[in-house]
FITORMI-661929 format. One record per atom (N, C-alpha, C, O): atom name; x, y, z. Coordinates in steps of 0.001 Angstrom, whole numbers. Each point is the difference from the previous one (the first is absolute). Layout:
N
(bavex "CA", (X, Y, Z))
...
END
This chain:
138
(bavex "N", (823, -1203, 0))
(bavex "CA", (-823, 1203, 0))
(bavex "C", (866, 1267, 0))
(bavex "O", (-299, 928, -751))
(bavex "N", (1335, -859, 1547))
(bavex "CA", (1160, 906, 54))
(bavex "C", (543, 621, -1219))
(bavex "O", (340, 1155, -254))
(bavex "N", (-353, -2249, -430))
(bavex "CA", (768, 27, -1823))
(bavex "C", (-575, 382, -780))
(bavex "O", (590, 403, -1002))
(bavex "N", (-1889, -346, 1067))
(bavex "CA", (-1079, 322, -515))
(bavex "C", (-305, 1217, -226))
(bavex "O", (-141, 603, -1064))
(bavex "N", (-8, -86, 2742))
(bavex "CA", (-300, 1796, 357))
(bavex "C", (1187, 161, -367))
(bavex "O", (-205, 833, -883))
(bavex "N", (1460, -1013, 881))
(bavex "CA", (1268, 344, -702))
(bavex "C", (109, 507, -1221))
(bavex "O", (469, 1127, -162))
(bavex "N", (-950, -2004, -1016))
(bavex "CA", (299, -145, -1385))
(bavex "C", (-1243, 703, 152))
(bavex "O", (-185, 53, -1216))
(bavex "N", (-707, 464, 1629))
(bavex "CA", (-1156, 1359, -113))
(bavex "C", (652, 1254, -112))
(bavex "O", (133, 821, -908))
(bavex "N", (312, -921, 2330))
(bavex "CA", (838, 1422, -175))
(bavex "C", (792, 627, -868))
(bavex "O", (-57, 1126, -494))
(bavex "N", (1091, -2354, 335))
(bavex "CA", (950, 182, -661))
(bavex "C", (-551, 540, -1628))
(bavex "O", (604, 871, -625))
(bavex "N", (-1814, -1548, 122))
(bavex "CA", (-621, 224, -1532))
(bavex "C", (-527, 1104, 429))
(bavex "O", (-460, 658, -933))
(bavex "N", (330, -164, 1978))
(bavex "CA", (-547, 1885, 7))
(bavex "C", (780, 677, 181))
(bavex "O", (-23, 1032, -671))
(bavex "N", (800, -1164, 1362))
(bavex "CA", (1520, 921, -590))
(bavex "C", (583, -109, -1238))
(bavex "O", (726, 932, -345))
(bavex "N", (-841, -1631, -218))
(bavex "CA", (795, -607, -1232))
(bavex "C", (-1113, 837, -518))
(bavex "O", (337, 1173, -160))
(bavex "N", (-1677, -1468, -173))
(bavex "CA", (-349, 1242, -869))
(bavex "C", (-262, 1079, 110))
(bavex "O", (-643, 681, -798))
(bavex "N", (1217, -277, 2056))
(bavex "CA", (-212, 1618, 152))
(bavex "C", (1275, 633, -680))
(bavex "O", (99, 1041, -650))
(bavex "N", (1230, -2364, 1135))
(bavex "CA", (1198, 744, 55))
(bavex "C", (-70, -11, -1678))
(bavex "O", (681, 836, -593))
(bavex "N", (-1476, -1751, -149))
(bavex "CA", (90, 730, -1161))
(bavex "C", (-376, 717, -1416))
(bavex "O", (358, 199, -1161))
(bavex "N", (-1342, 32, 2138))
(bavex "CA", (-1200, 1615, 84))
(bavex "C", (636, 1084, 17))
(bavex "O", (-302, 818, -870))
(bavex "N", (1455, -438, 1925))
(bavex "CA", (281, 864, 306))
(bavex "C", (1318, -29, -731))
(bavex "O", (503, 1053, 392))
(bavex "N", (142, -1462, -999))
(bavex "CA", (1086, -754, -537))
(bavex "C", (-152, 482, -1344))
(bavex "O", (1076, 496, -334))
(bavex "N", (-1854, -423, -513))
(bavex "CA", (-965, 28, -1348))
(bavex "C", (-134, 1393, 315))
(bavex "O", (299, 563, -1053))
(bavex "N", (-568, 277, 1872))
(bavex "CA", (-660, 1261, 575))
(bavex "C", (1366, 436, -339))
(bavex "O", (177, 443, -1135))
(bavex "N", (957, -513, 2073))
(bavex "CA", (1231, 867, 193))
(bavex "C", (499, -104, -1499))
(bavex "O", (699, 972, -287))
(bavex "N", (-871, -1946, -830))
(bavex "CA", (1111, -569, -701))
(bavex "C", (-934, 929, -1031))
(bavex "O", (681, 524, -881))
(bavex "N", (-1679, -311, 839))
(bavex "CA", (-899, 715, -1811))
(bavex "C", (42, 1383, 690))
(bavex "O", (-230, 887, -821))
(bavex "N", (497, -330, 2324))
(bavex "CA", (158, 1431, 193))
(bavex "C", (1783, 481, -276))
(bavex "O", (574, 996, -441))
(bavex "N", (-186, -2266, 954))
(bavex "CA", (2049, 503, -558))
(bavex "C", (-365, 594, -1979))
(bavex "O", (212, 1020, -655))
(bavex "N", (-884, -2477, 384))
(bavex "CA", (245, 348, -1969))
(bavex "C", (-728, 1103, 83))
(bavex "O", (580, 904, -600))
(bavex "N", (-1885, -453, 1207))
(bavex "CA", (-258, 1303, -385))
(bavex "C", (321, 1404, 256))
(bavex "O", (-545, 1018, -426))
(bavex "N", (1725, -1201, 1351))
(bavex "CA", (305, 1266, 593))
(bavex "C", (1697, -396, -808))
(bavex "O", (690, 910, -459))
(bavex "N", (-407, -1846, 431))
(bavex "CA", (1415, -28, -534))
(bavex "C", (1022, 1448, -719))
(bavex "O", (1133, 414, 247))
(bavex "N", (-2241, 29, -1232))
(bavex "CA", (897, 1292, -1279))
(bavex "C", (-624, 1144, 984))
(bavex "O", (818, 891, 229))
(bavex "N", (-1998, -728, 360))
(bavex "CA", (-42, 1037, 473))
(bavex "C", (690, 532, 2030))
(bavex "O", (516, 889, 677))
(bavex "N", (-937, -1945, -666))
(bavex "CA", (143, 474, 1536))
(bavex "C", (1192, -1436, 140))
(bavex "O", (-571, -980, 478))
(bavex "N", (1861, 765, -764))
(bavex "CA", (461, -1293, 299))
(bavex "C", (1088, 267, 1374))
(bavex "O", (997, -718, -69))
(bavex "N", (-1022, 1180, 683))
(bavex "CA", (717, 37, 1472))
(bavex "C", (-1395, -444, 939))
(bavex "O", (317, -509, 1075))
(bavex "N", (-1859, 628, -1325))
(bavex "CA", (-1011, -816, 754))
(bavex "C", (-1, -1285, -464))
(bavex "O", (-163, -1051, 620))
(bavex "N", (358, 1245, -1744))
(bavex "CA", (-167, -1616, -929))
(bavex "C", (1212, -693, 633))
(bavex "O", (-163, -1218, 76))
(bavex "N", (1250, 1630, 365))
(bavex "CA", (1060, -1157, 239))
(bavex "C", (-280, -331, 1587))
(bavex "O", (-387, -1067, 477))
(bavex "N", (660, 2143, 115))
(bavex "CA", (-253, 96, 1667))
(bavex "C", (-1082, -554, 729))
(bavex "O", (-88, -553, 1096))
(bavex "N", (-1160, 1014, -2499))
(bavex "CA", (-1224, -200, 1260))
(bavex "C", (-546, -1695, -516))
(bavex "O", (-152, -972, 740))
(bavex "N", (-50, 1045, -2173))
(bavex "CA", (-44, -868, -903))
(bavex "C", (257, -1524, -68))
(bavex "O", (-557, -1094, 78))
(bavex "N", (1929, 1799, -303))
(bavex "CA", (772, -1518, -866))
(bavex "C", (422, -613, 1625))
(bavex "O", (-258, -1203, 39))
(bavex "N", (652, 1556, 872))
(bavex "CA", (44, -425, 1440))
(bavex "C", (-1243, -486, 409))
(bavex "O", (22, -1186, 328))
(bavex "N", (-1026, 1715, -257))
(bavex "CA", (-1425, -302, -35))
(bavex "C", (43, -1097, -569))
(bavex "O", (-45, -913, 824))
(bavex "N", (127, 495, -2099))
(bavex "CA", (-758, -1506, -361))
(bavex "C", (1323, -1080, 304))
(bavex "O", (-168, -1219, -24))
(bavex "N", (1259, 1739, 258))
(bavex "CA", (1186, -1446, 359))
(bavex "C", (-408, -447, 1363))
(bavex "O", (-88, -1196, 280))
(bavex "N", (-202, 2306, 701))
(bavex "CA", (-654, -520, 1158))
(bavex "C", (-1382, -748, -337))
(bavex "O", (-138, -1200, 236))
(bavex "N", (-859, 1975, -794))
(bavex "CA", (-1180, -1195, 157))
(bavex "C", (530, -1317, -1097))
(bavex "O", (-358, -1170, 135))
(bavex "N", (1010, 1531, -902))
(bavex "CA", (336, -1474, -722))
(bavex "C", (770, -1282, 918))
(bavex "O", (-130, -1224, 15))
(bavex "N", (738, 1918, 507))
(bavex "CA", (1079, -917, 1493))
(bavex "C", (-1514, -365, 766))
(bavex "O", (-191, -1209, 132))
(bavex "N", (-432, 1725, 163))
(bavex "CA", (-740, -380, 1155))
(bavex "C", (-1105, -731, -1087))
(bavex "O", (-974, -364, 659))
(bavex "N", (861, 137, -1645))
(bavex "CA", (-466, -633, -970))
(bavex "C", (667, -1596, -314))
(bavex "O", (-674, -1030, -34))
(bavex "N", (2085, 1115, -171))
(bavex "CA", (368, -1159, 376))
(bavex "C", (222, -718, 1301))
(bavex "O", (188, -1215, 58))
(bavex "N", (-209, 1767, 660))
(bavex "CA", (-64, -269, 1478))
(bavex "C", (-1035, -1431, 280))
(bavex "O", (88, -1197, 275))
(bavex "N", (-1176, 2345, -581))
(bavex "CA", (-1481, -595, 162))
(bavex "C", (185, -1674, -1045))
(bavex "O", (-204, -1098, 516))
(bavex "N", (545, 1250, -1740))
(bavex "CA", (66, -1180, -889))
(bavex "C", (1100, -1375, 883))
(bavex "O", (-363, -1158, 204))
(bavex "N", (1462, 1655, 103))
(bavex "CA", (1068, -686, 910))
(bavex "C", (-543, -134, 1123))
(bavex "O", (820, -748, 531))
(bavex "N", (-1738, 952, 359))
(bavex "CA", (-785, -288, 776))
(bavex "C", (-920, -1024, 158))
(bavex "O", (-147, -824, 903))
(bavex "N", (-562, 1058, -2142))
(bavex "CA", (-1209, -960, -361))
(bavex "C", (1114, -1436, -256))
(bavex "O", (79, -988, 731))
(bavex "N", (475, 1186, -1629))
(bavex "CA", (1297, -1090, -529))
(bavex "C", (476, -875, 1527))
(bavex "O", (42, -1226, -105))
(bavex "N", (218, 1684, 1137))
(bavex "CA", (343, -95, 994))
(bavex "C", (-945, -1146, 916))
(bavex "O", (279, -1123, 421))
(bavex "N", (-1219, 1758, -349))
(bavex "CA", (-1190, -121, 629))
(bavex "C", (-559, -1656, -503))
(bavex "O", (-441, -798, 827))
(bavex "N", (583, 412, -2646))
(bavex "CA", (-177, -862, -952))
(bavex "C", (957, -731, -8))
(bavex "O", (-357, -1107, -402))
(bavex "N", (1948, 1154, 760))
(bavex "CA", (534, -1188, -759))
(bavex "C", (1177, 367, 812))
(bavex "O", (989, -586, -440))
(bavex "N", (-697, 1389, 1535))
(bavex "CA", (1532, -36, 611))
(bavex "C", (574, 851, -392))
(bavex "O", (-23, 499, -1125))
(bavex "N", (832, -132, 2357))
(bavex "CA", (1553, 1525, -667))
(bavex "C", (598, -933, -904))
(bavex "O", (248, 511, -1092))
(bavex "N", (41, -1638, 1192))
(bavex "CA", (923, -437, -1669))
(bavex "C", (-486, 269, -761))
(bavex "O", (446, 999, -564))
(bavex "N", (-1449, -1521, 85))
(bavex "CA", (-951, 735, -1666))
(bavex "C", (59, 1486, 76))
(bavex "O", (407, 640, -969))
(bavex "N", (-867, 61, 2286))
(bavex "CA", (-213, 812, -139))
(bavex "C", (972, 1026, -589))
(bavex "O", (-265, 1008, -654))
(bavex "N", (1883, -1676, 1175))
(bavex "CA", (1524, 951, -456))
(bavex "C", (15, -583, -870))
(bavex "O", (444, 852, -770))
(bavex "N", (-639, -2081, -76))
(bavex "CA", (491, -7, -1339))
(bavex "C", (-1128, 307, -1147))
(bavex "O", (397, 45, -1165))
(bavex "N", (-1523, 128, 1389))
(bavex "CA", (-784, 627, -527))
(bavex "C", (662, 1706, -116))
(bavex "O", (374, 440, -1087))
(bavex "N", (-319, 270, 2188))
(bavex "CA", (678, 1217, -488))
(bavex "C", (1287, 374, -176))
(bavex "O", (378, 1171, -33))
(bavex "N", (282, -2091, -78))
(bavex "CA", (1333, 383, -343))
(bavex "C", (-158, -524, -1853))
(bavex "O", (601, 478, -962))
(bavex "N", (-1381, -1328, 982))
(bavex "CA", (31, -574, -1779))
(bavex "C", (-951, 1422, -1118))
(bavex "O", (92, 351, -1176))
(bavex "N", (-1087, 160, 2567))
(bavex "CA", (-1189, 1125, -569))
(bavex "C", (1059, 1116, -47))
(bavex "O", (-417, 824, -814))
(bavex "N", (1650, -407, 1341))
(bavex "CA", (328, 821, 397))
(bavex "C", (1160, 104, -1823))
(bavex "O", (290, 860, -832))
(bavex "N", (17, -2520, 1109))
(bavex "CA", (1366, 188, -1439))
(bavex "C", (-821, 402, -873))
(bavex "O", (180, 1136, -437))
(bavex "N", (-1351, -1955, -90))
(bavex "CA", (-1317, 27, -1422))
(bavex "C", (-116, 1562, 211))
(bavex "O", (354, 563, -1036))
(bavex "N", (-604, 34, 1694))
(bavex "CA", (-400, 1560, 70))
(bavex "C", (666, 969, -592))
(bavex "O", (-442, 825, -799))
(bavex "N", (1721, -962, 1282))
(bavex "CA", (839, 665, -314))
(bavex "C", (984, -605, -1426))
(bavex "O", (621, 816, -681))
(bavex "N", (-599, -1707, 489))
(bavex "CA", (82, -740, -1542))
(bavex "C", (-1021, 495, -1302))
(bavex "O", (449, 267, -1115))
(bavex "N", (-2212, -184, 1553))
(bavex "CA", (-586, 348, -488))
(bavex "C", (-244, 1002, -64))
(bavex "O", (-856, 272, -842))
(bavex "N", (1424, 852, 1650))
(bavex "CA", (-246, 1629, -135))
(bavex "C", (796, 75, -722))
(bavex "O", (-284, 244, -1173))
(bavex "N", (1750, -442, 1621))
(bavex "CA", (1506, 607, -839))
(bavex "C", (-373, -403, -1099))
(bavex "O", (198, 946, -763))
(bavex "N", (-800, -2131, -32))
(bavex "CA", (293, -438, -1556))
(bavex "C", (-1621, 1106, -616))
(bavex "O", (129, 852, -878))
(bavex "N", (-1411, -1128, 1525))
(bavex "CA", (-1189, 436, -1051))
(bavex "C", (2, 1161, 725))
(bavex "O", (100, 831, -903))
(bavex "N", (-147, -166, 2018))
(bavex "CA", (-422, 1273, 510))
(bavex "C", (1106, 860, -401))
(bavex "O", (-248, 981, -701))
(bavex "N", (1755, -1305, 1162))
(bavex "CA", (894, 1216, -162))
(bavex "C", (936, -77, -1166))
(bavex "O", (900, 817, -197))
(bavex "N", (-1157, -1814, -540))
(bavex "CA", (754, -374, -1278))
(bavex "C", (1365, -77, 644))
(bavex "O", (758, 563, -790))
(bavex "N", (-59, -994, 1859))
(bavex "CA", (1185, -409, 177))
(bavex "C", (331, -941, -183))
(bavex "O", (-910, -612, -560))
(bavex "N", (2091, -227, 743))
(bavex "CA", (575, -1666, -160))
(bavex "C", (-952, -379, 1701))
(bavex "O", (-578, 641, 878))
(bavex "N", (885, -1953, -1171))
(bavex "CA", (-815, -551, 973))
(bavex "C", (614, 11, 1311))
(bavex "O", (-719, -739, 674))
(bavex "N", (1511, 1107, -60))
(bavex "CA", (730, -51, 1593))
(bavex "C", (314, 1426, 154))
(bavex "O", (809, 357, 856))
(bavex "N", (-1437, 540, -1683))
(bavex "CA", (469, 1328, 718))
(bavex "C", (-113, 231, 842))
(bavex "O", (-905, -592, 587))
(bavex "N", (1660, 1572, 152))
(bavex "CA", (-415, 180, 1525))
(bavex "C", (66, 2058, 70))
(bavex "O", (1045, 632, -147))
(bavex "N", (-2568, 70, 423))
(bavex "CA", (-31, 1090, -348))
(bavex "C", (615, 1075, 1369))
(bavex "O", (822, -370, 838))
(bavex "N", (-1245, 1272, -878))
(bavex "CA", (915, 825, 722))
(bavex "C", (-869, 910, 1099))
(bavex "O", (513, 924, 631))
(bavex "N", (-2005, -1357, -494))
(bavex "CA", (-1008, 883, 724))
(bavex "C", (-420, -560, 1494))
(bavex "O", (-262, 573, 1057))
(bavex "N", (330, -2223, -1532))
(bavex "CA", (-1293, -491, 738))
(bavex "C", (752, -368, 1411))
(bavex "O", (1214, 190, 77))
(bavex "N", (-1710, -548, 680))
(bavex "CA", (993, -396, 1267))
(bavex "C", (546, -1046, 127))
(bavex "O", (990, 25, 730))
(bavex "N", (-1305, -1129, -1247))
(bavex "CA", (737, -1028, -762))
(bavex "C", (477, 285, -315))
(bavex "O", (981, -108, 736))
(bavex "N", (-578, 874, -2051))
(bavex "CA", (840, 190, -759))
(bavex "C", (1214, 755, 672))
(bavex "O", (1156, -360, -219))
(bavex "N", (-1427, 1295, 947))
(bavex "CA", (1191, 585, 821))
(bavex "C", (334, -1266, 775))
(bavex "O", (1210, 147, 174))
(bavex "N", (-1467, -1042, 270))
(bavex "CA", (-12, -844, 954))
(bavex "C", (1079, -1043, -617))
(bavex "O", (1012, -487, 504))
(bavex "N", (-1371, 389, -1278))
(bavex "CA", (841, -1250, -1336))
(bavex "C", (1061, 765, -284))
(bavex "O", (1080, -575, 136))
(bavex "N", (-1042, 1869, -546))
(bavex "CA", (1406, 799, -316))
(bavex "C", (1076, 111, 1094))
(bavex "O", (1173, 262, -264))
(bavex "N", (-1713, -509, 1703))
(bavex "CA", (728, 168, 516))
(bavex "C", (865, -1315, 548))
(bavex "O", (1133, -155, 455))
(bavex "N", (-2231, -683, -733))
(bavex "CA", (628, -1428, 573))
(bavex "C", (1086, -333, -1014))
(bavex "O", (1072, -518, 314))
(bavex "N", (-1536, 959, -1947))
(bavex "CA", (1229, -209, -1089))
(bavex "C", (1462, 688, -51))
(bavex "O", (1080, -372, -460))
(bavex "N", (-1628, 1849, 1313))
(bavex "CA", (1532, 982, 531))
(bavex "C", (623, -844, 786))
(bavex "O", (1112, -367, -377))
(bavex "N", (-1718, -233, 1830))
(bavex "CA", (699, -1176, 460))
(bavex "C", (1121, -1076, -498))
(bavex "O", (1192, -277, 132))
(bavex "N", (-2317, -116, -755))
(bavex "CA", (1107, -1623, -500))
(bavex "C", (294, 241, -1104))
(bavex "O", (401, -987, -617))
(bavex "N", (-429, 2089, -37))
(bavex "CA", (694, 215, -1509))
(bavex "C", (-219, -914, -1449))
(bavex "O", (781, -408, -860))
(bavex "N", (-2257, 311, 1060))
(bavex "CA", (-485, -657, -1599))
(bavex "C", (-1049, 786, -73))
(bavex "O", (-358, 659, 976))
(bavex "N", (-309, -622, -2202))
(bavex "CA", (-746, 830, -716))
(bavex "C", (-1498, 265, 909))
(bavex "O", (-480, -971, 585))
(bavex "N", (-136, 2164, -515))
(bavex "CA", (-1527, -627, 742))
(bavex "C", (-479, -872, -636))
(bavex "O", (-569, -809, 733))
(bavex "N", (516, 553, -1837))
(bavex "CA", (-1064, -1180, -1042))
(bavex "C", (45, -1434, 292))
(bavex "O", (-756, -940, -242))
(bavex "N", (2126, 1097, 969))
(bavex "CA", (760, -1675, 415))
(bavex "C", (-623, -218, 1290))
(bavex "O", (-628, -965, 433))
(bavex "N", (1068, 2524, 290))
(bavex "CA", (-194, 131, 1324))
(bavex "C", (-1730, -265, 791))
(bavex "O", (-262, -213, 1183))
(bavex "N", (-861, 357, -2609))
(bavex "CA", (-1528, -38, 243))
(bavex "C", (110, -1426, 153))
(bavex "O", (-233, -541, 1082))
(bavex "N", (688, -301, -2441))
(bavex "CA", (-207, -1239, -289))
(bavex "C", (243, -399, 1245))
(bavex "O", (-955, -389, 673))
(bavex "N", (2759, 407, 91))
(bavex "CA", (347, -497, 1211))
(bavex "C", (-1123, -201, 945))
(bavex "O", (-345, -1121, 373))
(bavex "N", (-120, 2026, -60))
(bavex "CA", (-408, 750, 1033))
(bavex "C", (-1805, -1412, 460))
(bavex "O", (-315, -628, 1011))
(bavex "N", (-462, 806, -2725))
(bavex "CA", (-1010, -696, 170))
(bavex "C", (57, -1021, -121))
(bavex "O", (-850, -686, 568))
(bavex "N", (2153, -117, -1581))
(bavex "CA", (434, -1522, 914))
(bavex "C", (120, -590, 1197))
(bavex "O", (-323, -1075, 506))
(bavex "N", (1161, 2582, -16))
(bavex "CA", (557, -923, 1676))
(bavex "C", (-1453, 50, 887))
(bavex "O", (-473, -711, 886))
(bavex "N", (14, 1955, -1613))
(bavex "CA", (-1382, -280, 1321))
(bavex "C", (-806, -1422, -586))
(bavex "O", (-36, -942, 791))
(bavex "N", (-543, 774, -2006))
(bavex "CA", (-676, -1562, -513))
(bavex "C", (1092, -1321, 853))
(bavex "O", (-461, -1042, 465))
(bavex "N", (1478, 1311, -442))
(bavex "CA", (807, -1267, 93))
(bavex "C", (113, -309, 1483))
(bavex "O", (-90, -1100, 544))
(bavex "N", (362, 2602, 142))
(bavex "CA", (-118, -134, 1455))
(bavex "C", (-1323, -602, 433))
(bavex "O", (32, -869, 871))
(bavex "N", (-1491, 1338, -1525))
(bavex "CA", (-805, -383, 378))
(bavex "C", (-298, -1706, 274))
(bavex "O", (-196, -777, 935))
(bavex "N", (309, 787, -2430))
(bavex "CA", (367, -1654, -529))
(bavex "C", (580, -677, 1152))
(bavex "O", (-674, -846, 588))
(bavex "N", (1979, 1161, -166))
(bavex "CA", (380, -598, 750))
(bavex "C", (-388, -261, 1782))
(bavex "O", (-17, -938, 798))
(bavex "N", (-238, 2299, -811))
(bavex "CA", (-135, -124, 2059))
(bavex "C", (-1039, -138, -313))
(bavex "O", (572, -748, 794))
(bavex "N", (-1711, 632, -1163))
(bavex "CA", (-1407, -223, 5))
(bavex "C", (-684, -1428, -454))
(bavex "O", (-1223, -134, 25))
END
């Protein structure tokens, strides 16, 4: 019964967070050329938070259904496809780019300043060891 009222909640946050998500993300594109210091600040921050708290809610439910193992290799595999499938059809880049905005992406640049290979190597690294770690202690 617990799991139940759980995976309730969780599907009402999940569609609020992305209600509001949809809200922040068509007011960034419309304020973008005119007003774009609201569009980045109020905006584009605006929908990465309700989108995070959007996947949250999905990794939750996942959780709730089948275990933190599925649940980490489910998003660490959603996480490579994403970013494979943005960089190649959304941003017309090669497929392992690693861009220069997102907090990941600062996040990955810095782990690659570290150990001195490329970020692109350094993403790949990064979502192996977490799949493999999982794989393993779990």
């Amino acid at each position: 019964m617990l799991t139940s009222i759980a995976l309730v909640v969780l599907m009402i946050i999940h569609l609020i967070s992305w209600v509001v998500y949809q809200k922040h993300q068509f007011l960034e594109r419309d304020l973008v050329n005119s007003d774009p210091q609201t569009a980045y600040h109020i905006h584009n921050k605006g929908w990465h938070k309700w989108k995070g708290i959007n996947h949250l809610t999905v990794y939750g439910m996942l959780f709730l259904g089948f275990g933190f193992k599925w649940m980490m290799i489910f998003a660490v595999l959603f996480w490579a496809a994403f970013d494979l499938l943005v960089n190649k059809i959304v941003l017309k880049r090669d497929w392992l780019s690693v861009g220069m905005t997102a907090d990941t992406d600062k996040f990955i640049r810095k782990v690659a300043t570290i150990i001195h290979i490329k970020p692109e190597y350094t993403s790949l690294l990064i979502k192996i060891a977490i799949l493999l770690g999982v794989i393993i202690i779990f």
